[in-house]
Gaussian input, Z-matrix of N, CA and C with variables (Angstrom, degrees):
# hf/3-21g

backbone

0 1
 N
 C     1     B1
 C     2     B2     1     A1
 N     3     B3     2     A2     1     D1
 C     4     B4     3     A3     2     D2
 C     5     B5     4     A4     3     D3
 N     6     B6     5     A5     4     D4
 C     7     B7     6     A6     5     D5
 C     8     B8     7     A7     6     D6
 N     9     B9     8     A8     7     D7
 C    10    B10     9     A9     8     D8
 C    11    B11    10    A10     9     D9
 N    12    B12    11    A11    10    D10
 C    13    B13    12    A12    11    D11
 C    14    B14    13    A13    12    D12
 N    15    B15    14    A14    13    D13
 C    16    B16    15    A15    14    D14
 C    17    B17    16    A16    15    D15
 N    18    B18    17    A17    16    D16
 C    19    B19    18    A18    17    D17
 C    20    B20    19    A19    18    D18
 N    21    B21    20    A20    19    D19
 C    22    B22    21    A21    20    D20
 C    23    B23    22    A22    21    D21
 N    24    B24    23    A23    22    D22
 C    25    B25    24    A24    23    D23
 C    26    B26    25    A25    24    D24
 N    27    B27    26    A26    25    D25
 C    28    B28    27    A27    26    D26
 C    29    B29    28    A28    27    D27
 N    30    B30    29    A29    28    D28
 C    31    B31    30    A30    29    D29
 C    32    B32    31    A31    30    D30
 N    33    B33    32    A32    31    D31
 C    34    B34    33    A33    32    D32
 C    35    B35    34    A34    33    D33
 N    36    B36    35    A35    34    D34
 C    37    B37    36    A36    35    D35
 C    38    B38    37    A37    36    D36
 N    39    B39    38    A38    37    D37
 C    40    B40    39    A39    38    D38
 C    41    B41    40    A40    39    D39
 N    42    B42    41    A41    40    D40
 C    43    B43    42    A42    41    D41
 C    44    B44    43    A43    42    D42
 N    45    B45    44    A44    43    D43
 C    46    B46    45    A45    44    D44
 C    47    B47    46    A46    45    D45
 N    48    B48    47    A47    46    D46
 C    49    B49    48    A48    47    D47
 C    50    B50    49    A49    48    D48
 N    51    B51    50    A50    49    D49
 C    52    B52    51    A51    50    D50
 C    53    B53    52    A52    51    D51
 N    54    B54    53    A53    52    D52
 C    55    B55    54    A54    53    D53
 C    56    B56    55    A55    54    D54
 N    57    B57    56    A56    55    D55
 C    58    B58    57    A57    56    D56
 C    59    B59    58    A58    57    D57
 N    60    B60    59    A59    58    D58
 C    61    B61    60    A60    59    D59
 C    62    B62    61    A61    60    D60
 N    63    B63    62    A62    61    D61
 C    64    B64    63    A63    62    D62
 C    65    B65    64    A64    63    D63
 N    66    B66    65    A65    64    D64
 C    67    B67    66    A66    65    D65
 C    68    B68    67    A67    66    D66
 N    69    B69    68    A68    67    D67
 C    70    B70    69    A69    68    D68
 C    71    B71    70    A70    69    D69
 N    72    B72    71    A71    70    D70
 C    73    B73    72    A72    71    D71
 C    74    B74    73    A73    72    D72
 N    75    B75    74    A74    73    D73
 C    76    B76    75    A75    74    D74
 C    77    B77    76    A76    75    D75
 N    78    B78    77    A77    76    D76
 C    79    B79    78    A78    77    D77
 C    80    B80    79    A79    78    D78
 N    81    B81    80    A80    79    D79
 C    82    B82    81    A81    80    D80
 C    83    B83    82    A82    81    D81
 N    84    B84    83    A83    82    D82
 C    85    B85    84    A84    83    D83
 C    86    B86    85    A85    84    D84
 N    87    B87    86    A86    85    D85
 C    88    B88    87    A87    86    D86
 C    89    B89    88    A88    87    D87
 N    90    B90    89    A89    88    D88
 C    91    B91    90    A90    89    D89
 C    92    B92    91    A91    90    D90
 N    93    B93    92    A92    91    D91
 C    94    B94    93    A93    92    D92
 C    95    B95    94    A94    93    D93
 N    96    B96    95    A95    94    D94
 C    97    B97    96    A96    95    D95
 C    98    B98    97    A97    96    D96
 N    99    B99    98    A98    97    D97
 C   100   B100    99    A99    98    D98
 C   101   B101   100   A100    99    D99
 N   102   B102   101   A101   100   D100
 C   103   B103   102   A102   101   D101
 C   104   B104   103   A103   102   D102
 N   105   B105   104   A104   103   D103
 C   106   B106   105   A105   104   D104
 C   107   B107   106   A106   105   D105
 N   108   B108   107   A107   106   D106
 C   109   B109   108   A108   107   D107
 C   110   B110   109   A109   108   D108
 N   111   B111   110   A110   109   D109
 C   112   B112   111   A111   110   D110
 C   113   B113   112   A112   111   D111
 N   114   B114   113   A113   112   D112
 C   115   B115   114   A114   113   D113
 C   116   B116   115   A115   114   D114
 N   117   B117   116   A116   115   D115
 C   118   B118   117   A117   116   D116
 C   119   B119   118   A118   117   D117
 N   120   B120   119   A119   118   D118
 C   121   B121   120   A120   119   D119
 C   122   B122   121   A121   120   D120
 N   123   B123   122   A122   121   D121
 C   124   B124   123   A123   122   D122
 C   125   B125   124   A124   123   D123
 N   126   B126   125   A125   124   D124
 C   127   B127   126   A126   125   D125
 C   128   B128   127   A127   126   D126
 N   129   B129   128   A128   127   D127
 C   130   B130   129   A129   128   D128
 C   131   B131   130   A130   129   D129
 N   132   B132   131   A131   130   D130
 C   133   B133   132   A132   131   D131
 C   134   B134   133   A133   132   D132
 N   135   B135   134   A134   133   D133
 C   136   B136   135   A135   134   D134
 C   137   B137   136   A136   135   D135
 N   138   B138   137   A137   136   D136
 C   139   B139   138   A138   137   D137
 C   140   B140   139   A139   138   D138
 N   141   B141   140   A140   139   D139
 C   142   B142   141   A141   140   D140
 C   143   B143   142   A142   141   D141
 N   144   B144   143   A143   142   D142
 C   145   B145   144   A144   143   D143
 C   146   B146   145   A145   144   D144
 N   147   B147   146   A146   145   D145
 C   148   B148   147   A147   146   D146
 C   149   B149   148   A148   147   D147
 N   150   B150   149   A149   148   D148
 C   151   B151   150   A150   149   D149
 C   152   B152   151   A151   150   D150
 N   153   B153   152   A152   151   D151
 C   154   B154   153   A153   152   D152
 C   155   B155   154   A154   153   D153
 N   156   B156   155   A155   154   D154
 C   157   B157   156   A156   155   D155
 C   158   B158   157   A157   156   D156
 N   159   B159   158   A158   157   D157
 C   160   B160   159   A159   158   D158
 C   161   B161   160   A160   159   D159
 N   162   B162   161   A161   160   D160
 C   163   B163   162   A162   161   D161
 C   164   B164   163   A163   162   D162
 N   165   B165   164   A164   163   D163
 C   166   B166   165   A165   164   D164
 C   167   B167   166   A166   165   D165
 N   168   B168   167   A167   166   D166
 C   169   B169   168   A168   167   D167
 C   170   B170   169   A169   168   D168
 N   171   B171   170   A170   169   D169
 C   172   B172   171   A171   170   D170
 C   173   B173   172   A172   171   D171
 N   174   B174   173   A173   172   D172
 C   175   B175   174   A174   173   D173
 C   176   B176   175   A175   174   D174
 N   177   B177   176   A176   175   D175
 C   178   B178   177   A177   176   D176
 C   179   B179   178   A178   177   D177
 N   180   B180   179   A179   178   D178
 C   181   B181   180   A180   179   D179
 C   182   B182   181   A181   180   D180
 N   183   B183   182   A182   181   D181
 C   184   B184   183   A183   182   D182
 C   185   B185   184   A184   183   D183
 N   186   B186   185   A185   184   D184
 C   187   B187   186   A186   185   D185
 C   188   B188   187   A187   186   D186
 N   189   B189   188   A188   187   D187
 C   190   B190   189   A189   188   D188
 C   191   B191   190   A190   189   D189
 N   192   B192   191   A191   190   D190
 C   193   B193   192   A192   191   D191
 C   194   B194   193   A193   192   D192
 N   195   B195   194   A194   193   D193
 C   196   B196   195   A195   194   D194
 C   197   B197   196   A196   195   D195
 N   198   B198   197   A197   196   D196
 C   199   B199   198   A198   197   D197
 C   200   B200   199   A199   198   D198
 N   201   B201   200   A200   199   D199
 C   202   B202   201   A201   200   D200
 C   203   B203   202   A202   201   D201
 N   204   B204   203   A203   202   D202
 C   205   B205   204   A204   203   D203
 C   206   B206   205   A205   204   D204
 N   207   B207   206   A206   205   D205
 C   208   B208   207   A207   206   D206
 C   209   B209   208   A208   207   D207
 N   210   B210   209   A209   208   D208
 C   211   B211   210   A210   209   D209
 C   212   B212   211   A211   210   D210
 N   213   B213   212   A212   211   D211
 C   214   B214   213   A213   212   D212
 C   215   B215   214   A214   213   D213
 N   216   B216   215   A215   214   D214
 C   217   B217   216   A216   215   D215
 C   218   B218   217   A217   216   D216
 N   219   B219   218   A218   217   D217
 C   220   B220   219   A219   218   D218
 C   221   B221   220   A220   219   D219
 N   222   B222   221   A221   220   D220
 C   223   B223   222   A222   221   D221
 C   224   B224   223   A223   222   D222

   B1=1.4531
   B2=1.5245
   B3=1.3534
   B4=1.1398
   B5=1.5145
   B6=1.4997
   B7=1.2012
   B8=1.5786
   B9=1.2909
   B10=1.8204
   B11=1.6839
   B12=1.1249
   B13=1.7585
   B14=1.4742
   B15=1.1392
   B16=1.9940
   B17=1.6541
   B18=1.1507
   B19=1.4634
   B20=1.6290
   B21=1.3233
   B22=1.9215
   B23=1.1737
   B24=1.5556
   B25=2.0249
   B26=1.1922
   B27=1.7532
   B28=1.4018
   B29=1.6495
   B30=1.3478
   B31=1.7241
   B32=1.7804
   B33=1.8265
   B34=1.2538
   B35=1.5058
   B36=1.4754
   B37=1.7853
   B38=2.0651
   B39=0.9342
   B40=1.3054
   B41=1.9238
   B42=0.8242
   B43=1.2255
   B44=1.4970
   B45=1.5564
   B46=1.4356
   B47=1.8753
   B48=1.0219
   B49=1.2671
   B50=1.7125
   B51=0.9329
   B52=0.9232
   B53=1.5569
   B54=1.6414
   B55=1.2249
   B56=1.3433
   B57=1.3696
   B58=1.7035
   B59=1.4781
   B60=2.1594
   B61=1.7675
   B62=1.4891
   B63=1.0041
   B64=1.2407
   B65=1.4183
   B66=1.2022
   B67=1.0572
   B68=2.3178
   B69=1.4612
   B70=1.8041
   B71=0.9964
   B72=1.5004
   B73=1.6913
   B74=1.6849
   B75=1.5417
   B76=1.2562
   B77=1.5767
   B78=1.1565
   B79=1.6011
   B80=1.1854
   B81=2.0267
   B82=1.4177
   B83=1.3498
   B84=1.7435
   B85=1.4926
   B86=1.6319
   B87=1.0485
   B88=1.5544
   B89=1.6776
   B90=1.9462
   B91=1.6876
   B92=1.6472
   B93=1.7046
   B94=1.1620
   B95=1.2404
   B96=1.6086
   B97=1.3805
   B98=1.6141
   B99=1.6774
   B100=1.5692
   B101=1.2699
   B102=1.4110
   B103=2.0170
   B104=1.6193
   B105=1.6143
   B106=1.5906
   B107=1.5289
   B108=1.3152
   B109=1.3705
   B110=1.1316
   B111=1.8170
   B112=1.6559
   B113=1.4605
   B114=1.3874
   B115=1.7390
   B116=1.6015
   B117=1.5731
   B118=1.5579
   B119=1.1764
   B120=1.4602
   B121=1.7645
   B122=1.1149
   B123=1.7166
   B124=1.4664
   B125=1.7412
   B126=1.4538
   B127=1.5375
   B128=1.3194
   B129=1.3564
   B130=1.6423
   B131=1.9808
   B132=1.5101
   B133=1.8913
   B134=1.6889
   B135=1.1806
   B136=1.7773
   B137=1.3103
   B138=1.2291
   B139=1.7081
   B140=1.5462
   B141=1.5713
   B142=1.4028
   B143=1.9171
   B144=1.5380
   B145=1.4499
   B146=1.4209
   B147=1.8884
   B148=1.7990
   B149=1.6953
   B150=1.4604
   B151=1.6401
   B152=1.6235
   B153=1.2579
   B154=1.3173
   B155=1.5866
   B156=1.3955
   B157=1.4349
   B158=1.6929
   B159=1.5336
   B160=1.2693
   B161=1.7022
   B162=1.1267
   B163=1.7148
   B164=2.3077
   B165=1.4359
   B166=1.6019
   B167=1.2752
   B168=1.3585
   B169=1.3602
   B170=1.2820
   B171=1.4254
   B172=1.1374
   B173=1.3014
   B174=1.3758
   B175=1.5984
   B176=1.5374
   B177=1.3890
   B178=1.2255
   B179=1.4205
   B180=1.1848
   B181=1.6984
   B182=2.0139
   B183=1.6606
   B184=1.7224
   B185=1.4886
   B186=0.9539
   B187=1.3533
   B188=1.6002
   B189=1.6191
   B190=1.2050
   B191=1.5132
   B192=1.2617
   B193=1.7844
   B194=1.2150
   B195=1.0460
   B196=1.7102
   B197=1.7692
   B198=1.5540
   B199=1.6349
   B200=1.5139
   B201=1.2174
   B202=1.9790
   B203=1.5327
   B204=1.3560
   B205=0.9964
   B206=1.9720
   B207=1.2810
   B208=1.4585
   B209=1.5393
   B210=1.3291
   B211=1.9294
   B212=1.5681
   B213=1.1116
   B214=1.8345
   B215=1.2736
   B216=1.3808
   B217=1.4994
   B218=1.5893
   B219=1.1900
   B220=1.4807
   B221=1.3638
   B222=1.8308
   B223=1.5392
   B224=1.9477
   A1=106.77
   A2=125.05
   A3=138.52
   A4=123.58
   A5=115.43
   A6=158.85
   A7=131.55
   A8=119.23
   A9=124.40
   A10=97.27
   A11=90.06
   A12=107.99
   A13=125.76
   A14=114.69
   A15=101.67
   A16=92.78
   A17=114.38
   A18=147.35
   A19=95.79
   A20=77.32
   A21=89.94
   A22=144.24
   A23=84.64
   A24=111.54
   A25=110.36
   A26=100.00
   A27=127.16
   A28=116.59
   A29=123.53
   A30=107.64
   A31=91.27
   A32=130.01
   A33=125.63
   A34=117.75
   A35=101.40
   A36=93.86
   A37=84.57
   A38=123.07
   A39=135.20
   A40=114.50
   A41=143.20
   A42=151.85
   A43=98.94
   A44=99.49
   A45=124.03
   A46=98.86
   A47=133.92
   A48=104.13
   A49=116.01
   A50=121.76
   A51=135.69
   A52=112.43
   A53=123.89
   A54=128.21
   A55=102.00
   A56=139.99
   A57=133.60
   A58=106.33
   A59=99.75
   A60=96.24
   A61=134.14
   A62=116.90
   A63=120.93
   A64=133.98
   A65=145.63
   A66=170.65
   A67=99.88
   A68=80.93
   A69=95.10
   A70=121.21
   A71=104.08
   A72=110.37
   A73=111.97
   A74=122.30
   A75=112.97
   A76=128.97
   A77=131.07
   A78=132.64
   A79=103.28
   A80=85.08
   A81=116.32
   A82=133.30
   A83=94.43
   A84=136.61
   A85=91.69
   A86=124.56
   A87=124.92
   A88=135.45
   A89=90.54
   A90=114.43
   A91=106.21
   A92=100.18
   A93=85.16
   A94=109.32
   A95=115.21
   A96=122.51
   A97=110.62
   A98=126.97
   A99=100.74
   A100=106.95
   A101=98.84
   A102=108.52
   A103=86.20
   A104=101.70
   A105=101.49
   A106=110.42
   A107=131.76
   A108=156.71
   A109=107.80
   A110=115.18
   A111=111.57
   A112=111.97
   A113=143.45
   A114=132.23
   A115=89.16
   A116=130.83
   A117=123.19
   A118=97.00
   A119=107.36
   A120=154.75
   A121=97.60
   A122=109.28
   A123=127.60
   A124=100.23
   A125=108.74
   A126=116.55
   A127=131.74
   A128=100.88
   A129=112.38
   A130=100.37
   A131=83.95
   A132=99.02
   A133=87.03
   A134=109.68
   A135=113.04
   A136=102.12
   A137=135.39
   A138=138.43
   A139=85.31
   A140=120.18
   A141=104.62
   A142=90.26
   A143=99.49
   A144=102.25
   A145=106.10
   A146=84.61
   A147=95.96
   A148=118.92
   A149=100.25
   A150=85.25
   A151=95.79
   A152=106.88
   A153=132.29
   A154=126.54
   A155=117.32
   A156=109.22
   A157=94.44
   A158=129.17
   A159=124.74
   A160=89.96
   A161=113.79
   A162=134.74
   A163=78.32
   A164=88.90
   A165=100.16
   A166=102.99
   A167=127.86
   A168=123.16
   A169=127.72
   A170=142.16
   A171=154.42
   A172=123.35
   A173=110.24
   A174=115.50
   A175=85.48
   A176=149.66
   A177=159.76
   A178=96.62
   A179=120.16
   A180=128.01
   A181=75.37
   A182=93.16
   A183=102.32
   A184=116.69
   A185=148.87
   A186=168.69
   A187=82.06
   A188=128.15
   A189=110.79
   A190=138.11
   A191=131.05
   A192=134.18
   A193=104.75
   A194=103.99
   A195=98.69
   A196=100.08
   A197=89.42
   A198=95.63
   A199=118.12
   A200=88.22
   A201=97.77
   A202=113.30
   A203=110.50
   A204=114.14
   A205=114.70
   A206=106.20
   A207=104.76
   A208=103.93
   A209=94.58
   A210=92.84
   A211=99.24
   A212=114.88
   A213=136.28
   A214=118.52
   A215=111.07
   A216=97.22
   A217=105.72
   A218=125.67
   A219=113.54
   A220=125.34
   A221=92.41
   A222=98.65
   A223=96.19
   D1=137.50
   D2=-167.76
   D3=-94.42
   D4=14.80
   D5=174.77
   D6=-38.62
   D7=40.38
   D8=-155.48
   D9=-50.82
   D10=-71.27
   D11=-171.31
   D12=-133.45
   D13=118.14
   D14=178.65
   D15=-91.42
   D16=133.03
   D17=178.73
   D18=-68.73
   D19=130.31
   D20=-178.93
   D21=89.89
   D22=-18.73
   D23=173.00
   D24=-112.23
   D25=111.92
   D26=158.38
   D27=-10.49
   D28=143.39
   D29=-161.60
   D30=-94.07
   D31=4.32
   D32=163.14
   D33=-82.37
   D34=-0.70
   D35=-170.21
   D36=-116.40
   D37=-43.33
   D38=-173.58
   D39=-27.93
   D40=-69.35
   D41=131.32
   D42=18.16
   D43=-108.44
   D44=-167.49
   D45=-49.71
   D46=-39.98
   D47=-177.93
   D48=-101.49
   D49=10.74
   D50=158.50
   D51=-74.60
   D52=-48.60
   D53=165.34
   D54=-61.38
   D55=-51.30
   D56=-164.31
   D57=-47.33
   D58=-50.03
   D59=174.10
   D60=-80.64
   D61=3.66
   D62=135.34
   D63=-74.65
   D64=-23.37
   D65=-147.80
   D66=-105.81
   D67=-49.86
   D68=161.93
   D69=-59.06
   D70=-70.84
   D71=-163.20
   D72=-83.51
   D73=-10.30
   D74=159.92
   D75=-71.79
   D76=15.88
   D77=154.57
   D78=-61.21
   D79=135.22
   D80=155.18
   D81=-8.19
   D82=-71.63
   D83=-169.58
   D84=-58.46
   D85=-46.68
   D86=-167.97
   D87=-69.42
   D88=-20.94
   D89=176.78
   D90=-88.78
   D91=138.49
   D92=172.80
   D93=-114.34
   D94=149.40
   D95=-155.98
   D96=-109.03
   D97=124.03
   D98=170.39
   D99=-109.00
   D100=157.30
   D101=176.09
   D102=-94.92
   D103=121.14
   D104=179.68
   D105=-74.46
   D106=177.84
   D107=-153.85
   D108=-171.04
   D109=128.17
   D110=156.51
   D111=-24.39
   D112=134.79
   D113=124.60
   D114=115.77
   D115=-37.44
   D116=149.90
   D117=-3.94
   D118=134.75
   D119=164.80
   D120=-150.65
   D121=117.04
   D122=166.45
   D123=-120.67
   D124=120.82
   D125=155.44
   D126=-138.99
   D127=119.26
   D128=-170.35
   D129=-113.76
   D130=175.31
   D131=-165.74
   D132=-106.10
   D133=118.42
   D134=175.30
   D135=-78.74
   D136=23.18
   D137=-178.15
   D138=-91.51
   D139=-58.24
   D140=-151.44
   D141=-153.28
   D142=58.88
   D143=143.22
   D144=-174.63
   D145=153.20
   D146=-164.53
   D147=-97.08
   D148=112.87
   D149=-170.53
   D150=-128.31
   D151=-173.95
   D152=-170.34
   D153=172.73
   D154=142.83
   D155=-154.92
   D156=-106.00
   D157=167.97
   D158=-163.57
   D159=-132.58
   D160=159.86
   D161=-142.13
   D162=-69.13
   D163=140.20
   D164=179.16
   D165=-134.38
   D166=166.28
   D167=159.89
   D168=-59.11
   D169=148.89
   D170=-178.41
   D171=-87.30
   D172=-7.92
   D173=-174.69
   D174=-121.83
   D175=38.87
   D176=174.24
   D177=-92.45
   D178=150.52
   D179=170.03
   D180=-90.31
   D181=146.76
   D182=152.33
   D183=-149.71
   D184=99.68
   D185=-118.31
   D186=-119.47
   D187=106.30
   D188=129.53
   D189=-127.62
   D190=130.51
   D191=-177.75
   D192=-81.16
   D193=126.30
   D194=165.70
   D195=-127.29
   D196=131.71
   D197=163.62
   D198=-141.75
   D199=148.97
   D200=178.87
   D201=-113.55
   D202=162.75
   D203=-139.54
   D204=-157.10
   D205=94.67
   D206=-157.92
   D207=-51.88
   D208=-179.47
   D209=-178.04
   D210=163.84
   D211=-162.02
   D212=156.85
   D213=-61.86
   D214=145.93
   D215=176.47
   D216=-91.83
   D217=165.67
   D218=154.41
   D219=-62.15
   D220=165.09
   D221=-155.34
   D222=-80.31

């Protein structure tokens, strides 16, 4: 979690709930997972979704683009 400081919380409470939300938002249930396919294009907004990739082969070709993209911030 990319987490310096939550604003407003005391640096005795800071820690522990900072660990609780992590502790939340790291479920299973919460990542979303793709079964790849030839020609698959997956694009998500890293503002407000939780992903992560699961152990692949190493002698795999993996093609990734990444682009950003001005806009709004989240709310």
């Amino acid at each position: 979690m990319f987490v310096m400081k939550l604003l407003g919380v005391p640096d005795d409470e800071h820690d522990a709930l900072r660990a609780a939300l992590w502790t939340h938002v790291d479920q299973d249930h919460l990542y979303y997972r793709h079964r790849w396919r030839a020609r698959d294009l997956v694009i998500w907004d890293n503002r407000c979704t939780n992903h992560k990739r699961d152990p692949y082969d190493p002698e795999s070709q993996r093609i990734l683009h990444r682009v950003q993209i001005a806009g709004t911030r989240p709310f």
